[in-house]
C-alpha positions as CSV (number, residue, x, y, z in Angstrom):
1,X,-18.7,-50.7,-27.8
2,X,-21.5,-48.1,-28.8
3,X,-22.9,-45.9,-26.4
4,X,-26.4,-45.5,-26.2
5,X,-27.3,-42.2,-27.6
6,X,-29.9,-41.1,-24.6
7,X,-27.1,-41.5,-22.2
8,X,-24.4,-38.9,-21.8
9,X,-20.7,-39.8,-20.4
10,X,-20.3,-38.1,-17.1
11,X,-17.5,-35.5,-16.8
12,X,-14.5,-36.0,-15.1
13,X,-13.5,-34.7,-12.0
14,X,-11.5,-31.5,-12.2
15,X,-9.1,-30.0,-9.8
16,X,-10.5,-26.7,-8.1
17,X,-9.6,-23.8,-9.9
18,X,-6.5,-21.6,-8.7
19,X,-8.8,-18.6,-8.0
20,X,-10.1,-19.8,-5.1
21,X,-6.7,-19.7,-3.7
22,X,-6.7,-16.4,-5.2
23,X,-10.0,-15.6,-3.4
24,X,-8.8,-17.0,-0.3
25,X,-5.7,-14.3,-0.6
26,X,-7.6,-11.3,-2.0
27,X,-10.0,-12.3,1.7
28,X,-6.9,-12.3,4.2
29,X,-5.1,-9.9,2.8
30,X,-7.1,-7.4,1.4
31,X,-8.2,-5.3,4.6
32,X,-4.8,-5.1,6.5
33,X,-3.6,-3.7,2.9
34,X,-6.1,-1.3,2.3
35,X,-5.3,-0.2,6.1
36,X,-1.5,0.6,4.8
37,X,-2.5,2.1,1.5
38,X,-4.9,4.2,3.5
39,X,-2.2,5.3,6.1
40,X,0.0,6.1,3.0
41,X,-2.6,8.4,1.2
42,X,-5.0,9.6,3.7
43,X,-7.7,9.1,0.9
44,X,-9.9,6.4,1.0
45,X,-10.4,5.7,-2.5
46,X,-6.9,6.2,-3.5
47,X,-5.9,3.8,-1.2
48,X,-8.7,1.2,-2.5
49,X,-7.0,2.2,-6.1
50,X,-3.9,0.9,-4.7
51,X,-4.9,-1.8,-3.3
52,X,-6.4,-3.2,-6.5
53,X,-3.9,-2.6,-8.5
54,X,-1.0,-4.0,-6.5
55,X,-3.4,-7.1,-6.2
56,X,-3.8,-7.4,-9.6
57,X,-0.1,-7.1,-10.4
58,X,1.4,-9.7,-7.2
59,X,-1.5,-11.8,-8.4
60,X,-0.9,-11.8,-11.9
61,X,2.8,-12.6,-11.0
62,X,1.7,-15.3,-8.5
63,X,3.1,-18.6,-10.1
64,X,6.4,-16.8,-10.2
65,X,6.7,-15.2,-6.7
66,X,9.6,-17.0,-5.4
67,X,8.0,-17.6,-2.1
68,X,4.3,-17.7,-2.3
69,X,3.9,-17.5,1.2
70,X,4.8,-14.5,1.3
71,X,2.5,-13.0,-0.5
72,X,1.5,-10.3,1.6
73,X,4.6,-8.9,2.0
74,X,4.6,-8.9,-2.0
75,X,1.9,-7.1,-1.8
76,X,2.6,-4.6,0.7
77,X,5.7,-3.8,-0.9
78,X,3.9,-3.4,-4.5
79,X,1.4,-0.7,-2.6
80,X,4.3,1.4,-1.2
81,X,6.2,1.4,-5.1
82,X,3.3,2.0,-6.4
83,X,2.1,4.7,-4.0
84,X,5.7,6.5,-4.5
85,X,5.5,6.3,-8.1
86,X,2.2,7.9,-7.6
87,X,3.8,10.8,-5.6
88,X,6.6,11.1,-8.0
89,X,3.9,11.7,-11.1
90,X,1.7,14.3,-8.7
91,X,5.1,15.9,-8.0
92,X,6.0,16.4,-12.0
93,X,2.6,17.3,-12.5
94,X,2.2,20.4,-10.2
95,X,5.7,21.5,-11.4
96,X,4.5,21.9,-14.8
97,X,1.4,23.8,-13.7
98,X,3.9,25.6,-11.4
99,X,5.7,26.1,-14.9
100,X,2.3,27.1,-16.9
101,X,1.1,29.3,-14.3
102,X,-2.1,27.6,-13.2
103,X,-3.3,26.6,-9.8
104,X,-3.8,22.7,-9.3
105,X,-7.2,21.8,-8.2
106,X,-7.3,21.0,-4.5
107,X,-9.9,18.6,-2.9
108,X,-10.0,19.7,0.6
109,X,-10.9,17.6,2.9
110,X,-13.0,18.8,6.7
111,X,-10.7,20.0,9.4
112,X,-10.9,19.1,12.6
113,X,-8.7,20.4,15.2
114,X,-8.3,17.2,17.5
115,X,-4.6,16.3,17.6
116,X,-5.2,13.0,16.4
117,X,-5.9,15.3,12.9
118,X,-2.7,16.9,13.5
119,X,-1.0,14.4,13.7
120,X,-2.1,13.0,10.7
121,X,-2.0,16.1,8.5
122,X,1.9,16.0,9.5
123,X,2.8,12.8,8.3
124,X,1.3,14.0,5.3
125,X,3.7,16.4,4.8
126,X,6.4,14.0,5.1
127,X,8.2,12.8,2.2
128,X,7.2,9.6,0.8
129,X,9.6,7.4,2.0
130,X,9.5,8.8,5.3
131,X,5.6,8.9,5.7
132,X,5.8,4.9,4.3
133,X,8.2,4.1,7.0
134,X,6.4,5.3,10.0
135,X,3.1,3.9,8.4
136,X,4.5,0.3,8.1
137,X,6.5,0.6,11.8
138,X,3.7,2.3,14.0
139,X,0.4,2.0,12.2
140,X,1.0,-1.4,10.6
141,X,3.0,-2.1,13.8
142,X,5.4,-4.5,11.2
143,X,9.4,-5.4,12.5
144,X,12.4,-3.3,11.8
145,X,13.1,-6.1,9.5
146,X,9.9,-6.8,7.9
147,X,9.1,-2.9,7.0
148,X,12.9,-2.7,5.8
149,X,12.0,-5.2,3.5
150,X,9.2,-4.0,2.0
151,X,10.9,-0.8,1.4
152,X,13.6,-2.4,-0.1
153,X,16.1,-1.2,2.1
154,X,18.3,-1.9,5.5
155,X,17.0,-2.0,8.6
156,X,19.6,0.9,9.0
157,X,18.4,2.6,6.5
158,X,14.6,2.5,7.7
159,X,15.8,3.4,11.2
160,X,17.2,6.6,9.8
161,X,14.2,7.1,8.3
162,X,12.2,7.1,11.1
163,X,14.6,9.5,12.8
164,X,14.6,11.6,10.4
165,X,10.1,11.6,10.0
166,X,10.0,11.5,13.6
167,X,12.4,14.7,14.2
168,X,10.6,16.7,11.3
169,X,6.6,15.6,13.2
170,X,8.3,17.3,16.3
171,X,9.7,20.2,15.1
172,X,5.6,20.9,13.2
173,X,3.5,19.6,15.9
174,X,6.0,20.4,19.0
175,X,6.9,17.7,21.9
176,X,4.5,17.5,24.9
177,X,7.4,15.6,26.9
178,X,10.1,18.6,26.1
């Protein structure tokens, strides 16, 4: 049978595209990552650098996550690996200036002397692992078992490291309760 040619076949019906599932992610998880990549860096848009490109690799990786519904812990775990690898490169780099001679370039930022700022220039000083673990126990107020996760390790292990960045904020800033 010959179609008439004035009248066009109408297109099937498609299935929604995945990226609005992808949208609907990026939307809920988005801020409380952002929140933890800030807490890890202190900057705001080298957290927002993190955040995009740990979204961009879970997301990319999404059909083979092995529990999709856990995607934000995917993702949180991809901003602290991603954050350490970024201190690991900074590290190298300012020991070969260190090696050439040459002073980095330092971006300060405004001081303030509320203890709040204090507090958070300490943790800064903290080594990575340390600083990530007290970020994902007391900022992102996450489970012994949930932040061990994302780091990869034991909840031992995370305790320990808490100890350990807890004793060292004490010793800079001093305890009130002594």
């Amino acid at each position: 049978m010959a179609m008439d040619p004035g009248v066009t076949e109408p297109e099937p019906m498609r299935a929604p595209a995945p990226a609005g599932r992808l949208e609907d992610l990026y939307v809920r998880n988005a801020p409380g990552a952002l929140r933890l990549a800030y807490f890890l860096t202190g900057n705001r848009e080298l957290a927002e650098d993190l955040v995009q490109e740990a979204f961009v690799r879970v997301a990319g990786r999404f059909r083979h996550l092995r529990m999709p519904d856990a995607f934000d812990t995917y993702l949180r775990r991809t901003i602290v690996n991603l954050f350490t690898s970024q201190m690991r490169r900074t590290k190298l780099e300012r020991a070969f200036v260190a090696r050439h001679g040459a002073e980095p370039a330092v971006a300060g930022e405004p001081s303030d002397p509320a203890a709040r700022d204090q507090l958070w220039r300490a943790i800064h000083t903290l080594p990575e692992r340390q600083r990530a673990a007290i970020v994902l126990r007391f900022y992102e107020d996450l489970s012994e078992q949930r932040s061990a996760e994302i780091l990869g390790c034991s909840p031992g292990a995370l305790n320990q490291l808490v100890v350990r960045g807890m004793a060292a904020l004490r010793e800079q800033i001093g305890d009130d309760e002594r």
